[in-house]
C-alpha positions as CSV (number, residue, x, y, z in Angstrom):
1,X,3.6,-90.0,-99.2
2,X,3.2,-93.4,-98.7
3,X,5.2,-94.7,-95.4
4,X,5.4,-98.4,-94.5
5,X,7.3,-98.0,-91.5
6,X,6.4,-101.0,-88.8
7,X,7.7,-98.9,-85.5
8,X,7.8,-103.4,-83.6
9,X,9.8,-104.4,-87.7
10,X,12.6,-101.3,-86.9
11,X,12.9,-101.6,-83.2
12,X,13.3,-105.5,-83.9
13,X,15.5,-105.4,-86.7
14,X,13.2,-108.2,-87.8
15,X,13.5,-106.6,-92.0
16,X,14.1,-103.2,-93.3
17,X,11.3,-100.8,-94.4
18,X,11.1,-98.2,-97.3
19,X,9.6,-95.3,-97.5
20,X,7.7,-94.3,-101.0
21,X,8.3,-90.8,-102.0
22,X,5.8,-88.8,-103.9
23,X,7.1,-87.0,-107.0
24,X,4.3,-85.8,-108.9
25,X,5.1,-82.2,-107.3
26,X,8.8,-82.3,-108.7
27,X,7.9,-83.9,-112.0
28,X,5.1,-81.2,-112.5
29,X,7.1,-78.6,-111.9
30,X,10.1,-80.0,-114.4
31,X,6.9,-80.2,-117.1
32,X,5.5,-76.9,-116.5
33,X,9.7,-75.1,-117.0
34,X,10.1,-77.5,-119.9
35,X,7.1,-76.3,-121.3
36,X,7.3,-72.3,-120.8
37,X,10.6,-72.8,-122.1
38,X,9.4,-74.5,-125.7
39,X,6.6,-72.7,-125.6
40,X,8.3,-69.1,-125.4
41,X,10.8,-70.3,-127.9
42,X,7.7,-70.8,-130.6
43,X,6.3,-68.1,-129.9
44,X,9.1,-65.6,-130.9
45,X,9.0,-67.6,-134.0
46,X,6.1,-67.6,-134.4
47,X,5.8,-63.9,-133.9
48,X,3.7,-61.4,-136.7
49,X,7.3,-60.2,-137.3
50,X,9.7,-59.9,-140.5
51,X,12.7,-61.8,-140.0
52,X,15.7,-59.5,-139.9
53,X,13.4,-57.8,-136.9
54,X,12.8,-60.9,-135.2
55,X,16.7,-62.1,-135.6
56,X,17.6,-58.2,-134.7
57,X,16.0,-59.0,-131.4
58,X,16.7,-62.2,-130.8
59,X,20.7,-61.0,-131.7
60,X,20.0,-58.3,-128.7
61,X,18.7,-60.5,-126.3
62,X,21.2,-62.8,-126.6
63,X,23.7,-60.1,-126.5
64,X,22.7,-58.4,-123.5
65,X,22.2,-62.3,-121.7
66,X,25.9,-62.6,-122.6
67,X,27.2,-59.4,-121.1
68,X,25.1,-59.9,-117.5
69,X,27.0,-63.3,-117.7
70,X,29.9,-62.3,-117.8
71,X,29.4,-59.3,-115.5
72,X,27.9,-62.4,-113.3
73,X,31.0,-64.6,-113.6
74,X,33.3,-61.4,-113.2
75,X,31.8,-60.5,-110.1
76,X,31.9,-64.5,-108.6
77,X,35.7,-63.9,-109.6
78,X,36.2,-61.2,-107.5
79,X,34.2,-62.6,-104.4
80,X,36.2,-66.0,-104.6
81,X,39.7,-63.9,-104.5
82,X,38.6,-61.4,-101.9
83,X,37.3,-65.0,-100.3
84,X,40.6,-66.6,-100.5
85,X,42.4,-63.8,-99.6
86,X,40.5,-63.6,-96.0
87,X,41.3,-67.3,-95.5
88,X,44.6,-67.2,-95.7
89,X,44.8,-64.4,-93.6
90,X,42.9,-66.4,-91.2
91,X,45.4,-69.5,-91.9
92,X,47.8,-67.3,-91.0
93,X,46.2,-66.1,-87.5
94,X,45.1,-69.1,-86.3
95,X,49.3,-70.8,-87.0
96,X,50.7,-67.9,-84.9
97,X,48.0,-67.9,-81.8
98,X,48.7,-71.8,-81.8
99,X,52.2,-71.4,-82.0
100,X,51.7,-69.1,-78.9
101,X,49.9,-71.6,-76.9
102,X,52.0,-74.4,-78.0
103,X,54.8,-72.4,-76.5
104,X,52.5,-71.6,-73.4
105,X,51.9,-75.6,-72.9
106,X,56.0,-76.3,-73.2
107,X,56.7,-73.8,-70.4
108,X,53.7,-74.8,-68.3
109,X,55.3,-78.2,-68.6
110,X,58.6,-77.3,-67.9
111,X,57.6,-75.6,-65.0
112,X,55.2,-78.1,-63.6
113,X,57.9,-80.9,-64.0
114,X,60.1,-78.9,-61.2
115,X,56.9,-78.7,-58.7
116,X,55.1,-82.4,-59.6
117,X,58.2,-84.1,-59.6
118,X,57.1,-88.1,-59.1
119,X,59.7,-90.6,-58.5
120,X,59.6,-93.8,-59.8
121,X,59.4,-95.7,-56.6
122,X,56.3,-93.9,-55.8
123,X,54.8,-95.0,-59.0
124,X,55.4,-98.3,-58.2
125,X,53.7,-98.2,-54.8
126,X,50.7,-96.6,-56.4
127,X,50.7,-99.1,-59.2
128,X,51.3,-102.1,-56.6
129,X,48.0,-100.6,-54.6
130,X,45.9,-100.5,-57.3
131,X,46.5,-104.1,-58.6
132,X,45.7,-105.5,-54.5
133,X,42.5,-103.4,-54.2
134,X,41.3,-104.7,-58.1
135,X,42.6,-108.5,-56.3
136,X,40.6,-108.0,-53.3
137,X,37.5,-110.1,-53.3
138,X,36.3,-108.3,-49.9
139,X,35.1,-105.1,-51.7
140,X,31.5,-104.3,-52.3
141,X,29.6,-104.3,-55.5
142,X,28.3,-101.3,-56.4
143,X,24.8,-101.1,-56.0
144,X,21.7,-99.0,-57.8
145,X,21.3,-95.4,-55.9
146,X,17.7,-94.0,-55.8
147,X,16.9,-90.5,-54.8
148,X,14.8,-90.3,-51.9
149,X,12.9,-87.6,-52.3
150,X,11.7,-88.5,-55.0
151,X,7.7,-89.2,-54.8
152,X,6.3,-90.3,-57.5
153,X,5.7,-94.2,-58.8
154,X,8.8,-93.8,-60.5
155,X,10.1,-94.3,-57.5
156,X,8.7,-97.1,-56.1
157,X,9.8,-98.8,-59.4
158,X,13.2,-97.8,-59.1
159,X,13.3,-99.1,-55.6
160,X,11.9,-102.2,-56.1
161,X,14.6,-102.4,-59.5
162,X,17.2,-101.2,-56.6
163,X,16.4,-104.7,-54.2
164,X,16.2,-107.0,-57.3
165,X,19.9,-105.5,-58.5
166,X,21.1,-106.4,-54.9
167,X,19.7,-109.6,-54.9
168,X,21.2,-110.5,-57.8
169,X,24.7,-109.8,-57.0
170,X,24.3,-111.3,-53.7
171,X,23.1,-114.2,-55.7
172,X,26.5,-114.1,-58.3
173,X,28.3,-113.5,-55.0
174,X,27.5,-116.3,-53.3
175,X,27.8,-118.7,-57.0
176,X,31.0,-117.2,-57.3
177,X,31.9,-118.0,-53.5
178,X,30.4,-122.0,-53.8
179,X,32.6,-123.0,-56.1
C-alpha cells in the first residue's frame, strides 16, 4: 500500500492527501471463486457420465441444497421471533423502572421544594452580587499554576511559560488601564 500522507500537508491543512489501496489480494480472491465456481460447473458436465445419471444427481443436489435452505431460513425465522420477543420484553422493563424513577424524581422534588425553599428577594441579592463582582475591575487575573515538586525540565519550561503569562496580563492590564 502506497501512502502519500505529508504528516507538515495534514497538520497544515495546506491540501488533502489520499491514500492508494492495494486490491490485487481482493481481486485474486474474486478470480480464484469465480473460477472454482465455472470450473466445477464444467466439470460435472463434462463428467464420463450418461445423462439421465448426471441430471439424476444434479436433480439431488439441488434438492437437498433446497431443503438445508429452507431448514436455514426456518431456523433465522425462529431466532428473529424468539429475538423480538426478548425485546419487547425488555421494552417493557425498561418503561416501568423509568416510570419508577420518574416518580422517585417528582417526590424527591416535591420534598426538596419544602426544605430548599428560595425566595425571590434572595435571588435577586445573589443575582445583584454576581453582576458587581463580574463589574469589578479590582479582581485578579487568573494566572498559570505550576506544581512545585515537580523536577524535571518540564518544569523549568512551565515556569518560565508561568512569568511570560503574567507579564502579559500585566502588560493588557496596564493597556487596558492607559486608555
Amino acid at each position: 500500500m502506497t501512502n502519500t500522507y505529508n504528516r507538515d500537508l495534514h497538520t497544515h491543512t495546506v491540501k488533502e492527501y489520499k491514500v492508494q489501496k492495494d486490491t490485487t489480494a481482493r481481486d485474486f480472491s474474486i478470480g480464484l471463486t469465480a473460477g472454482l465456481v465455472v470450473g466445477s460447473f464444467i466439470g460435472l458436465l463434462v463428467a464420463p457420465k450418461a445423462g439421465k445419471d448426471l441430471q439424476q444427481d444434479l436433480s439431488q443436489k439441488s434438492e437437498s441444497l433446497k431443503a438445508k435452505s429452507v431448514d436455514h431460513y426456518n431456523k433465522q425465522i425462529e431466532n428473529a421471533q424468539g429475538f423480538k420477543e426478548k425485546s419487547n420484553a425488555f421494552a417493557a422493563n425498561l418503561t416501568e423502572k423509568t416510570a419508577a424513577l420518574k416518580e422517585k424524581a417528582v417526590q424527591k422534588l416535591n420534598n426538596s421544594d419544602k426544605d430548599n425553599h428560595v425566595t425571590f428577594n434572595e435571588l435577586e441579592r445573589q443575582k445583584q452580587a454576581i453582576k458587581s463582582e463580574v463589574n469589578d475591575d479590582t479582581l485578579a487575573q487568573p494566572i498559570a499554576i505550576v506544581d512545585k515538586s515537580l523536577d524535571t525540565p518540564i518544569k523549568d519550561e512551565a515556569l518560565t511559560e508561568r512569568e511570560q503569562t503574567i507579564k502579559t496580563a500585566k502588560d493588557a492590564d496596564n493597556k487596558a488601564r492607559n486608555k
